[in-house]
C-alpha positions as CSV (number, residue, x, y, z in Angstrom):
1,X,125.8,88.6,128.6
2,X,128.2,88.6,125.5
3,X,130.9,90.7,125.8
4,X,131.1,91.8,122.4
5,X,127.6,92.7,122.6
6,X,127.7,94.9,125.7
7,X,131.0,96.9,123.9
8,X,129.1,97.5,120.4
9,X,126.3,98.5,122.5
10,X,128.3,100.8,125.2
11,X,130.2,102.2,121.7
12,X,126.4,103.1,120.5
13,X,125.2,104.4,123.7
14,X,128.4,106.7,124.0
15,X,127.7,107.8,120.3
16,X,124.2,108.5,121.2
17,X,125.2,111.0,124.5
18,X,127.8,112.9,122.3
19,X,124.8,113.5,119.6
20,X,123.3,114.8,122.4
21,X,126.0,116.6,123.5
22,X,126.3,118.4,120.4
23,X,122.6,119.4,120.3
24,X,122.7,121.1,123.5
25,X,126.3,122.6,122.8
26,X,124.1,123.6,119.3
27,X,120.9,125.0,121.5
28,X,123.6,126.8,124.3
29,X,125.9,128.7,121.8
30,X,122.8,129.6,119.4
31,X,124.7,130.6,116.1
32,X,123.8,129.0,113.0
33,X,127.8,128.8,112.4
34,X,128.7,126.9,115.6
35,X,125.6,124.5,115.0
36,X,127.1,123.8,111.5
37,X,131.0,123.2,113.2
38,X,129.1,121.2,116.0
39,X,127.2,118.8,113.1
40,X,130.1,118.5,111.3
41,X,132.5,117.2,114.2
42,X,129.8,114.2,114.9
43,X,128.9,113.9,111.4
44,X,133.0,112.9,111.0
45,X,133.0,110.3,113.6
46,X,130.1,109.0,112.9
47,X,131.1,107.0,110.3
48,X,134.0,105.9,112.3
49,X,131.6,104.2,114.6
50,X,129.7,102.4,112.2
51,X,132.8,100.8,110.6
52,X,134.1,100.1,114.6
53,X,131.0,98.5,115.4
54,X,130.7,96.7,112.5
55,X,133.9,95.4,112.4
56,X,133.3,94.2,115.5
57,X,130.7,92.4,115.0
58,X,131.6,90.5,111.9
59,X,134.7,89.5,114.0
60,X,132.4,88.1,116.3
61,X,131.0,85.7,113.7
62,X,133.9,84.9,111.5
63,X,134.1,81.8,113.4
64,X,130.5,80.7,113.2
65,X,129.7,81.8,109.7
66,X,130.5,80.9,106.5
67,X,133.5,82.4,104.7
68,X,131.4,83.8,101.9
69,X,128.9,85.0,103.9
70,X,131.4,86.8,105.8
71,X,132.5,88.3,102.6
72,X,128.8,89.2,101.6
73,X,128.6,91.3,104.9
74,X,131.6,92.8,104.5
75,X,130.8,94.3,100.9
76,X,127.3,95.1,102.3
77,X,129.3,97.3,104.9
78,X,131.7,98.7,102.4
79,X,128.7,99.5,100.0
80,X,127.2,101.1,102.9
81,X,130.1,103.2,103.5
82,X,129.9,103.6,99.3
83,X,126.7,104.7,99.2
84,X,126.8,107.6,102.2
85,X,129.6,109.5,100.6
C-alpha cells in the first residue's frame, strides 16, 4: 500500500469522525446556537484539509507528471479554494 495514500486517506477518515463528532455534540447539547458554534468549528478546518490532502497528493506526483500539468492542478485547487469563499 502507498504510504501517501493510506495518510490522505487516514487524514479523510479522521475528518469524517470529527464531522460526526460534531453532529452528535450538535444532537447532545440541542440549542440552535451551539449547533451553529459546532458547524462553524468544522466548517473552519475543513478547508484546511482539503488544501493538506491536496497538497499532498500533488507532491506525490510532481515527480511523475508533467510540470504544467502540475501547474494546471494546482490552479484547479486554488480555484477551488476561489470558488468556496
Amino acid at each position: 500500500m502507498n504510504k501517501t495514500v493510506l495518510v490522505m486517506a487516514l487524514i479523510r477518515a479522521f475528518f469524517g469522525l470529527l464531522g460526526l463528532l460534531g453532529a452528535f455534540l450538535m444532537l447532545r447539547y440541542n440549542d440552535v446556537s451551539s449547533a451553529v458554534r459546532i458547524n462553524g468549528v468544522i466548517g473552519s478546518i475543513g478547508p484546511f484539509v482539503f488544501l493538506s490532502v491536496s497538497l499532498m497528493g500533488v507532491s506525490a506526483l510532481a515527480s511523475s507528471v508533467p510540470l504544467s500539468r502540475t501547474i494546471l492542478i494546482l490552479v484547479g485547487i486554488g480555484l477551488i479554494m476561489l470558488g468556496t469563499k
